[in-house]
Each structure stands twice: as C-alpha cells, then as structure tokens.
C-alpha positions in Angstrom: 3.3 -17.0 1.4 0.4 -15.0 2.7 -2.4 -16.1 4.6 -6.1 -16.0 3.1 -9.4 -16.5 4.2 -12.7 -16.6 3.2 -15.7 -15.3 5.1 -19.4 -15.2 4.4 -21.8 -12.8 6.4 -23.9 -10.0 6.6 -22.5 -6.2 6.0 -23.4 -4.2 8.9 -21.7 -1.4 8.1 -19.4 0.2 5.1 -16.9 2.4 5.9 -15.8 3.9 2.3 -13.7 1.4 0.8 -13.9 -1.2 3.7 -17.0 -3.3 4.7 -18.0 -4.7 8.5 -19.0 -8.1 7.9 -21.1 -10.4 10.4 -21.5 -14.2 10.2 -21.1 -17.6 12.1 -20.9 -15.7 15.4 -18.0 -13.4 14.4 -16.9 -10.0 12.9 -14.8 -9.3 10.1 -13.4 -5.9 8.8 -13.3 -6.9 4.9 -10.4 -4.0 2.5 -11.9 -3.9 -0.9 -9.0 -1.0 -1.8 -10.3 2.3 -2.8 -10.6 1.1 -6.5 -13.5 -1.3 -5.8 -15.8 1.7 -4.8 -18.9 1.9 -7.5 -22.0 1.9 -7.6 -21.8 -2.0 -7.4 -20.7 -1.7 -3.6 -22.5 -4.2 -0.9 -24.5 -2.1 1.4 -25.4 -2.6 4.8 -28.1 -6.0 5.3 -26.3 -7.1 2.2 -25.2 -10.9 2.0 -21.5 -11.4 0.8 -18.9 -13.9 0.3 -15.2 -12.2 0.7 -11.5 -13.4 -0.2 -8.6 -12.7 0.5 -4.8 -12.2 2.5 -5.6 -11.7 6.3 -3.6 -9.1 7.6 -3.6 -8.4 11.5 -7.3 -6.3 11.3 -8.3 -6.8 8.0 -8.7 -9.5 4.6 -7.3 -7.6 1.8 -10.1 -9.0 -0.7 -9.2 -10.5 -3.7 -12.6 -11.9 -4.6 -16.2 -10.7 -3.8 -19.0 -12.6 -4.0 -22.7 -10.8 -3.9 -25.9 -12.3 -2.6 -26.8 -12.6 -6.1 -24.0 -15.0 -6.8 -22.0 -12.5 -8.9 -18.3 -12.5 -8.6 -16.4 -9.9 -8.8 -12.2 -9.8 -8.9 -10.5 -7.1 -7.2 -6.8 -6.6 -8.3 -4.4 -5.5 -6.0 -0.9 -4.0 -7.0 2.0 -6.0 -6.4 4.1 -5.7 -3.5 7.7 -4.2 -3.7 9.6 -1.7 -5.2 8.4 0.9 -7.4 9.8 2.1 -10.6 12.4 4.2 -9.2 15.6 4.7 -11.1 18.7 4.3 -8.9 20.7 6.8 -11.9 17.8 9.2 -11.6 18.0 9.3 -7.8 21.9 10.2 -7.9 21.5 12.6 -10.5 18.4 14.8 -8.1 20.8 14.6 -5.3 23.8 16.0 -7.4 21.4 18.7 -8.9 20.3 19.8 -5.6 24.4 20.2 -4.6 25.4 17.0 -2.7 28.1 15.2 -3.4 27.0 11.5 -3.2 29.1 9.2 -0.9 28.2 5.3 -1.6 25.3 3.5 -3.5 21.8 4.2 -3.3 20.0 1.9 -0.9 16.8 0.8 -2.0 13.4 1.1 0.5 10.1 0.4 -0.3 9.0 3.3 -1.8 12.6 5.6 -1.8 15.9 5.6 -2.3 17.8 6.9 0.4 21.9 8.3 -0.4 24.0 9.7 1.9 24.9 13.4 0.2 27.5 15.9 1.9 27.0 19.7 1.5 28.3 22.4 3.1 30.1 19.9 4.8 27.7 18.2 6.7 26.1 14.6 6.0 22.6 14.2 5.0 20.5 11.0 4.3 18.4 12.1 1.5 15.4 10.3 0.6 14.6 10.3 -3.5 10.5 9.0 -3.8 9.6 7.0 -6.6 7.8 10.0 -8.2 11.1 11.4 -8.6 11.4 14.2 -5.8 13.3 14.9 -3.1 11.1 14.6 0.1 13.6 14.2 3.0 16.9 15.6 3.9 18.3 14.6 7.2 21.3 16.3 9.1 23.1 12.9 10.2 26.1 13.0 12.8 29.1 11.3 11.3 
C-alpha cells in the first residue's frame, strides 16, 4: 500500500504542473499531473493544503485544498497494464514477417515476443497503442 502525506504551506514557486510548497520549516515538491492545470491553479504566496502518495521527490496529489477552503479531487490513472491485446501483439509481429517463438510477456506498457526473421532472433516490443517500437538483434 502506498505511502501518503499531507502538507500545508505556502507555494513559492509553480513549475507547470508541479507546485514548491513551504511550511513548518520544510519544502515540498507537490505533482498535480498535467490534467490539474487551469485557470484554478495555486500561484506563488498562495496558501494550500495537498494530498497524496509520497514518492521519493514528490506527493502525487490526490486532493488540493485552497486558501479559500475549496477542495478540489485530482484523479489519477490506475497503475498497471494498459489495454494491450496479447492476440493483437502476435498478429503485428507475424505481419511485419517474424515467426513468433513462445508467449508474449507482458511489461508495463508493451508486450515484448521473441520473433525470428531472416534467421536471427529479435525481442520485439508491441506498445499498447498498437505499434511496433522496438526490434532488438538478441544472440541466441
């Protein structure tokens, strides 16, 4: 289970997406994910009230409260695999003229299969988005 925190402090700076916070003698680098940025943003001398998983430089804020006591909920996409088709993979290898040797293995955002053409071995990577993005000469 993820770590959260919550911090409360002053932006000193905003860096796109991503706001420097500073309160009760420390700093904080608070993520509100580029979907958050609007014309509702904190800005700098702001007062704010963030929540969220603490990664090793950041909180990945999942709640943002303003000076004026309004909350807003910032959704985050779910962790994992995409919506990549294992079927769809094998077939964009075959079309691209490998012959597929074992099952796809699944990564977080690719497939990778083990092809053979022109008899050499390749690990080719499938993307969720359905394209081919890697193909890598592998000694057998």
């Amino acid at each position: 289970m993820p770590k959260t925190a919550t911090a409360t402090g002053i932006v000193w700076a905003v860096f796109g997406h991503r706001l420097a916070l500073e309160g009760n003698g420390t700093r904080s680098l608070a993520d509100l994910g580029p979907k958050a940025v609007s014309e509702g943003m904190p800005r700098v001398g702001d007062t704010v009230t963030v929540e969220g998983e603490v990664t090793p430089c950041e909180i990945k804020v999942s709640r943002l409260v303003l000076a004026d006591g309004a909350v807003r909920i910032i959704a985050r996409p779910e962790k994992g695999h995409g919506k990549g088709d294992p079927d769809t993979a094998l077939r964009l290898v075959r079309d691209a003229g490998y012959r597929v040797e074992g099952p796809p293995v699944r990564k977080p955002r690719h497939f990778e299969i083990r092809g053979i053409r022109d008899g050499e071995t390749f690990d080719v990577h499938v993307h969720d988005d359905h394209g081919i993005r890697k193909e890598k000469r592998i000694a057998v």
